[in-house]
KOLRO-485869 format. One line per field, with one value per residue: z, x, y of N, C-alpha, C, O in turn; residue in three letters; residue number from 1. Coordinates in nm, 4 decimals, decimal comma. Last residue first. Layout:
# KOLRO-485869
n.w Z  ...
n.u X  ...
n.v Y  ...
ca.w Z  ...
ca.u X  ...
ca.v Y  ...
c.w Z  ...
c.u X  ...
c.v Y  ...
o.w Z  ...
o.u X  ...
o.v Y  ...
aa ALA  ...
i NUM  ...
END
This chain:
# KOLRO-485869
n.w 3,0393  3,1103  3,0592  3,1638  3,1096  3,2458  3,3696  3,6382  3,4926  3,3261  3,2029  2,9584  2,9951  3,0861  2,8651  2,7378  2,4269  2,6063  2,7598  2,9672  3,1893  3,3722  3,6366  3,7565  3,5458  3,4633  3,1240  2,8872  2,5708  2,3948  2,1006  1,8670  1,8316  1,9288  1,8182  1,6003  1,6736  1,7019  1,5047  1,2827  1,1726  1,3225  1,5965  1,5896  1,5670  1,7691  2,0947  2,3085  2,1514  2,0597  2,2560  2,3656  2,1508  2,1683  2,3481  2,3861  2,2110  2,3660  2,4914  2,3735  2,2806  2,5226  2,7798  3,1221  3,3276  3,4512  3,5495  3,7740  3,9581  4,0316  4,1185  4,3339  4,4490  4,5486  4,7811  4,8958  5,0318  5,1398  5,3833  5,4517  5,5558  5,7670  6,0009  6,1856  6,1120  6,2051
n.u 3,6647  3,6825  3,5453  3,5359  3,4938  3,4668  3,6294  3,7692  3,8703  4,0061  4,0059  4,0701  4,2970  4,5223  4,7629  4,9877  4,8822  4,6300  4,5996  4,4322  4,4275  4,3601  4,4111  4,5687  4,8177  4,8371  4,8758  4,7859  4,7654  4,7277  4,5798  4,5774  4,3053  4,0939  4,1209  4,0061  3,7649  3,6828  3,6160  3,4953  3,2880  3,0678  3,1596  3,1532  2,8784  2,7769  2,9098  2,9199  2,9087  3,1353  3,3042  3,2363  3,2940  3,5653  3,6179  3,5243  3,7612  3,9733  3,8804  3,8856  4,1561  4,3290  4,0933  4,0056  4,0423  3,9787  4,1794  4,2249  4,0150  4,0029  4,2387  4,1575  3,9501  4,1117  4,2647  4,0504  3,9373  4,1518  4,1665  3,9155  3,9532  4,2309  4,1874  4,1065  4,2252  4,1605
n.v 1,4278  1,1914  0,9250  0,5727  0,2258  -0,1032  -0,2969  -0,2151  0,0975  0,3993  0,7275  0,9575  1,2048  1,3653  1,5090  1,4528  1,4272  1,2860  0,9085  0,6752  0,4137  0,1460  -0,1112  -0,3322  -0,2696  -0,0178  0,1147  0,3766  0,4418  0,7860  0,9356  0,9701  0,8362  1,0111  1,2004  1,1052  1,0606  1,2999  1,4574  1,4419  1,6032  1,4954  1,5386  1,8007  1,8559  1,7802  1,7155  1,4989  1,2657  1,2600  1,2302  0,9898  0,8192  0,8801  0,7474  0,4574  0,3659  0,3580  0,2051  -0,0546  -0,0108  -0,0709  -0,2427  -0,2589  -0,5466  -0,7854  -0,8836  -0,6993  -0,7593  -1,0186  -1,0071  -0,8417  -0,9907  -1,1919  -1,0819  -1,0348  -1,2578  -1,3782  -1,1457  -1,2027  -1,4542  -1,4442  -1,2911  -1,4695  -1,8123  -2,1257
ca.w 3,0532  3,1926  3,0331  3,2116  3,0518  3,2810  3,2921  3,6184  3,6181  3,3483  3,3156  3,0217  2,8998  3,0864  2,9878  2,8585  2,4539  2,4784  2,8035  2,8252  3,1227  3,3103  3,6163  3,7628  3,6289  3,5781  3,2002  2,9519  2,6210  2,4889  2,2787  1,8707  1,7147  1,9655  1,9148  1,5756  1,5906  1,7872  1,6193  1,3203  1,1395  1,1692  1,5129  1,5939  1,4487  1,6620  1,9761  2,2736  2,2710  1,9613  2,1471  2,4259  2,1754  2,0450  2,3644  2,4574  2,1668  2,2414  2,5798  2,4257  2,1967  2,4757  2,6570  3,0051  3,2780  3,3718  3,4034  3,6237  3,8486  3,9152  4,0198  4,2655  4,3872  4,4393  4,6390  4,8575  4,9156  4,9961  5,1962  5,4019  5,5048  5,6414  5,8383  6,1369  6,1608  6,0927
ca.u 3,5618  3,7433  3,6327  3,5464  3,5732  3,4619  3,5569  3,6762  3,9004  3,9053  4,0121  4,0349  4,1606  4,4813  4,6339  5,0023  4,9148  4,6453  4,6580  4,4853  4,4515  4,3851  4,3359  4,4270  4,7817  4,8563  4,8383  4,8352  4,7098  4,8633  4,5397  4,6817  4,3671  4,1187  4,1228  4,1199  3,8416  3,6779  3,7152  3,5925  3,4462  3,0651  3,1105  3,2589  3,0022  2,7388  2,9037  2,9218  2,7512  3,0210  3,2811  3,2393  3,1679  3,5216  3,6388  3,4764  3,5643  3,9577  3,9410  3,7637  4,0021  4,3175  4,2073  3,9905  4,0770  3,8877  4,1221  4,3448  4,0233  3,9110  4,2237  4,2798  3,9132  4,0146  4,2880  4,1449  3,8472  4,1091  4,2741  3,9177  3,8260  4,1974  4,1541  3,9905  4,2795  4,1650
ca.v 1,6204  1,2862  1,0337  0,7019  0,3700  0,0644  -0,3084  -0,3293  -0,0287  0,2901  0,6089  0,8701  1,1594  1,2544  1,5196  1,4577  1,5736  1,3359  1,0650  0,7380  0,5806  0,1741  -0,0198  -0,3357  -0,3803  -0,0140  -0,0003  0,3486  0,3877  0,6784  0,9007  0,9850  0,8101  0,8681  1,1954  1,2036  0,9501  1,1749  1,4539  1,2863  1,6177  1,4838  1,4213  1,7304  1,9003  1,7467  1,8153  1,6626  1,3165  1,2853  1,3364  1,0773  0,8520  0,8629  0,8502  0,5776  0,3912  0,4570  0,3500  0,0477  -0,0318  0,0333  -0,2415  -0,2093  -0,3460  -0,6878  -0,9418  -0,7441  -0,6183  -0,9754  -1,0879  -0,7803  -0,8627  -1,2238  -1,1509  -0,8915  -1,1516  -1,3823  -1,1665  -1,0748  -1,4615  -1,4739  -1,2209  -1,4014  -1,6793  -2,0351
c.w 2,9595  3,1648  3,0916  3,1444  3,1328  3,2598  3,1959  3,4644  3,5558  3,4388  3,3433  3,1553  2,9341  3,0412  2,9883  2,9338  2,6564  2,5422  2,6362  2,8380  3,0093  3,2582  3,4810  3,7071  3,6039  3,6318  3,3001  3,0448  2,7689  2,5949  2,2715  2,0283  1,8199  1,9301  2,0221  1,7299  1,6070  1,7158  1,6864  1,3948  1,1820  1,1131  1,3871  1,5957  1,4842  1,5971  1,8583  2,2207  2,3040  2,0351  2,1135  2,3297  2,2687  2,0395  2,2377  2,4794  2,2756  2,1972  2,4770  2,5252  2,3032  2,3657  2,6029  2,8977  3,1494  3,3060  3,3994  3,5371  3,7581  3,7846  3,9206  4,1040  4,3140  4,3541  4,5181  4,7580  4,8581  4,9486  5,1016  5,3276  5,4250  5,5054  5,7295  5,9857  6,0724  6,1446
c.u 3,4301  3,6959  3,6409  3,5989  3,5122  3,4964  3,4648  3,5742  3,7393  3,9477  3,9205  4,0773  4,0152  4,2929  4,5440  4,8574  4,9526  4,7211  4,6592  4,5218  4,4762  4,3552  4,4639  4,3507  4,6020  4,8691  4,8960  4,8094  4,8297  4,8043  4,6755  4,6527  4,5000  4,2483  4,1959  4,2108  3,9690  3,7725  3,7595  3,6675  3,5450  3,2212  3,1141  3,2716  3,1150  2,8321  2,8684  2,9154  2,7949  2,9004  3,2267  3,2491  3,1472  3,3503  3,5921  3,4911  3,4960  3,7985  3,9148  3,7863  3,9081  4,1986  4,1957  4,1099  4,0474  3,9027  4,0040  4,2485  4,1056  3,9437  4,1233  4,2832  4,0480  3,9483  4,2163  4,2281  3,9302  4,0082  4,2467  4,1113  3,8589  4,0993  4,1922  4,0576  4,1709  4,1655
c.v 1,5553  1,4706  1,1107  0,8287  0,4622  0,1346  -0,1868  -0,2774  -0,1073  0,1539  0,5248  0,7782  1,0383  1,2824  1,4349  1,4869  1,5588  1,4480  1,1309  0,8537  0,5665  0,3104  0,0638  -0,1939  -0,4183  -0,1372  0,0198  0,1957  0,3571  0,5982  0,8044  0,9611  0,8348  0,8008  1,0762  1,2001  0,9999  1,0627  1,3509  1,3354  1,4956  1,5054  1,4066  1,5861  1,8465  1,7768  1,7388  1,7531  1,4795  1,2878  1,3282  1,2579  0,9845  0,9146  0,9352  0,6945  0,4473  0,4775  0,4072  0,1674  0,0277  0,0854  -0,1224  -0,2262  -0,3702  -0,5301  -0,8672  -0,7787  -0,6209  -0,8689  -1,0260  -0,8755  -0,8245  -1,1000  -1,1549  -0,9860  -1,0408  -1,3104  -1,2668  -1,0552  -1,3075  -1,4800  -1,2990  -1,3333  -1,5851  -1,8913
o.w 2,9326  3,2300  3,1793  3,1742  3,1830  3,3513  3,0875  3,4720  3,4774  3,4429  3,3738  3,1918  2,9277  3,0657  2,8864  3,0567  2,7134  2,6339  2,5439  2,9342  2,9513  3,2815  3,4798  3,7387  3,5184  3,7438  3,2881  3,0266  2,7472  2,7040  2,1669  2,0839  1,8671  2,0026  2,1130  1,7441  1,6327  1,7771  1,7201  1,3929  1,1240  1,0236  1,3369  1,5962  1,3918  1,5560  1,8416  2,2677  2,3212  1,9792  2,0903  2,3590  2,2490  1,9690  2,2349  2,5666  2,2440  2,1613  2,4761  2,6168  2,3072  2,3656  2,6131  2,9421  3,0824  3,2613  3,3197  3,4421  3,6556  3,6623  3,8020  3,9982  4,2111  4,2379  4,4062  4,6458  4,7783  4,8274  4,9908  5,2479  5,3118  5,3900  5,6148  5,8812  5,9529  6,2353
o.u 3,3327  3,6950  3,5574  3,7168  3,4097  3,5621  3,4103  3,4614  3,6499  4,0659  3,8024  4,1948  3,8936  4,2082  4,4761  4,8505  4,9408  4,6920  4,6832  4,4775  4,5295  4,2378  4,5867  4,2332  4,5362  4,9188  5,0069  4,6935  4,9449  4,7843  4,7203  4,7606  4,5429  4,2924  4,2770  4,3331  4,0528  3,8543  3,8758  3,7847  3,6489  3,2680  3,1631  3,3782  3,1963  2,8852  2,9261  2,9138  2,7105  2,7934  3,1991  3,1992  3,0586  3,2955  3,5927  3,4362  3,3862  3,7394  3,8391  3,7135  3,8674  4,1565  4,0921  4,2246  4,0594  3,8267  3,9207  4,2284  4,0841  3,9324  4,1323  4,3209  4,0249  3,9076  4,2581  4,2495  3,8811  3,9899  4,3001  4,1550  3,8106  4,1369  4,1942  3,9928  4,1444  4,0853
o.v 1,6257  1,5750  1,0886  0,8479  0,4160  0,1843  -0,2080  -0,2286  -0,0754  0,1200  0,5414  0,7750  1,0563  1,3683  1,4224  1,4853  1,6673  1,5249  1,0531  0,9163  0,4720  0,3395  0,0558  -0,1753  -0,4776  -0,1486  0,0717  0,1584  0,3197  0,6518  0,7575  0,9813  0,7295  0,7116  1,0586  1,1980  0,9134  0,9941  1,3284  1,2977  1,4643  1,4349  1,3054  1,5245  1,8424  1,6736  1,6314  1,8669  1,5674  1,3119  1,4459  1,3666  1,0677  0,9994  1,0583  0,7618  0,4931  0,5793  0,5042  0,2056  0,1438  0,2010  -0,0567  -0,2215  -0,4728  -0,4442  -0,9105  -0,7030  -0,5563  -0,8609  -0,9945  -0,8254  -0,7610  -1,1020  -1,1252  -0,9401  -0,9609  -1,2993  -1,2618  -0,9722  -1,3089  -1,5008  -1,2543  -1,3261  -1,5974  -1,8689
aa UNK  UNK  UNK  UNK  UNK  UNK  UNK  UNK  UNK  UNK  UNK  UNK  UNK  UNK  UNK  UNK  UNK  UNK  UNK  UNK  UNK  UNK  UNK  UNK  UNK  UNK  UNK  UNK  UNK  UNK  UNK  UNK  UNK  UNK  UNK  UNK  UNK  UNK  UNK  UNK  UNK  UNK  UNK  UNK  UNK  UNK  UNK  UNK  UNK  UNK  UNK  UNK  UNK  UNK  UNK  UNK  UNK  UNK  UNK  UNK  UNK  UNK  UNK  UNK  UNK  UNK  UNK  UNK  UNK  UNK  UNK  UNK  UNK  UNK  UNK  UNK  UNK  UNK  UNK  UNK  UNK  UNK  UNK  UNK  UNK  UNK
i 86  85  84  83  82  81  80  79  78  77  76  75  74  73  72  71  70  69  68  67  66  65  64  63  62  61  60  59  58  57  56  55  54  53  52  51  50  49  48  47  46  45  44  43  42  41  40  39  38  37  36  35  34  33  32  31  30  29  28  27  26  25  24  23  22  21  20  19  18  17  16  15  14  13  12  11  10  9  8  7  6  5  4  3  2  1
END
């Protein structure tokens, strides 16, 4: 058995994982959503977030996933994991 085999299937299995775990556009959108409303009270109550959320471009990579408003990216997320971006 050849030493790197032990380290492409773990590079398999991590590429597996991370497909079936990106994020969907739903919870790109509910983290962005929240992500506004831990910033501002008033823009909570107005539905930035929602607003926000609303016109976001869910993007797919495979193993990892964006949203972009207006071209600037907004979010990022891998294994399972939203991220916003300000």
């Amino acid at each position: 058995m050849s030493k790197a085999l032990p380290s492409l299937i773990a590079l398999v299995v991590l590429g597996v994982a991370a497909a079936a775990l990106n994020p969907s556009a739903d919870k790109h959108r509910t983290r962005i959503k929240e992500a506004v409303a831990e910033r501002s009270q008033i823009a909570k109550a107005l539905g930035v977030g929602h607003l926000a959320a609303f016109v976001s471009q869910y993007h797919s990579v495979g193993v990892a996933s964006y949203t972009t408003v207006n071209d600037k990216l907004t979010s990022v997320g891998a294994f399972g994991i939203v991220v916003t971006t300000e």
